[in-house]
C-alpha positions as CSV (number, residue, x, y, z in Angstrom):
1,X,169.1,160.0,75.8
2,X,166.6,157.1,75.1
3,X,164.7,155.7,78.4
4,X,164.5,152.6,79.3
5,X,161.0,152.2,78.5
6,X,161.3,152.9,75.1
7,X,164.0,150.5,74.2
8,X,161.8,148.3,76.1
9,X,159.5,148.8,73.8
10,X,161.2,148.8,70.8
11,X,162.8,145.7,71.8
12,X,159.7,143.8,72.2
13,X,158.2,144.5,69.4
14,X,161.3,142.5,67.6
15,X,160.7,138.8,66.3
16,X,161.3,136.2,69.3
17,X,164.8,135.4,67.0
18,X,166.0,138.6,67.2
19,X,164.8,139.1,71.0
20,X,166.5,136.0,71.7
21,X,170.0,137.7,70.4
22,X,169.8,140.6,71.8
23,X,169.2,139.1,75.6
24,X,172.2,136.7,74.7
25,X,174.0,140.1,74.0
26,X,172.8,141.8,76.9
27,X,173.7,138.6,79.3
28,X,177.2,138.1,78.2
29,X,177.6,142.0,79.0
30,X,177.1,141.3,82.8
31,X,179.7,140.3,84.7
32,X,179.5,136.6,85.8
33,X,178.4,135.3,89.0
34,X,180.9,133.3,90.4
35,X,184.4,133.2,89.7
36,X,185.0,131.5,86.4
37,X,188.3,129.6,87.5
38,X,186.3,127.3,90.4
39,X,183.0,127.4,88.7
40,X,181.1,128.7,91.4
41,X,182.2,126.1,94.0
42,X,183.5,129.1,96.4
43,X,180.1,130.5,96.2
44,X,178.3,126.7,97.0
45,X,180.8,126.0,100.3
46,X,180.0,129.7,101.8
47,X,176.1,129.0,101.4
48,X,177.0,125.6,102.8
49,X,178.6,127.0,105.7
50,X,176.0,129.6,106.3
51,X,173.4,126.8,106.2
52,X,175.3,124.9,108.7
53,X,175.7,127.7,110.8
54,X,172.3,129.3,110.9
55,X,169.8,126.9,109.1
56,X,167.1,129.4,109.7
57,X,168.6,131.7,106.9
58,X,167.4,128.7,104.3
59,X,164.0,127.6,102.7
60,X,161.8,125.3,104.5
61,X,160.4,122.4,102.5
62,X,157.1,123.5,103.2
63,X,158.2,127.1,102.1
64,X,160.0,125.8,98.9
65,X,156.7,123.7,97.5
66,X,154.9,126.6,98.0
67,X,156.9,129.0,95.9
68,X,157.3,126.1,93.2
69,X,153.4,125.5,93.4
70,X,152.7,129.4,92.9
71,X,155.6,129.6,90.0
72,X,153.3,126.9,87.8
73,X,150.6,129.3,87.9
């Protein structure tokens, strides 16, 4: 069986067009993250609801410019 590693390989060295397909394949083979029929609004109330409950389990602002600020590098 081929490993991981060498389809990683092999994959990379493809053109960014046909890189581009094959992650598009490889995506829509997932299964989705929230439930198609509500479009994730389930998922955004309970995070809602957890925040108001326990606002600790959320980013600070302070936290959250300091991931962004570290993601530009």
């Amino acid at each position: 069986m081929t490993s991981l590693n060498t389809v990683e390989k092999l994959a990379l060295e493809l053109p960014e067009s046909q890189r581009a397909s094959l992650a598009m394949h490889i995506l829509k083979s997932l299964p989705a993250l929230h439930s198609e029929r509500d479009g994730g609004v389930a998922e955004a109330l309970r995070r809602d609801a957890e925040m108001e409950a326990n606002p600790s389990v959320g980013l600070s602002l302070e936290l959250d410019q300091k991931v962004r600020e570290r993601s530009k590098r």
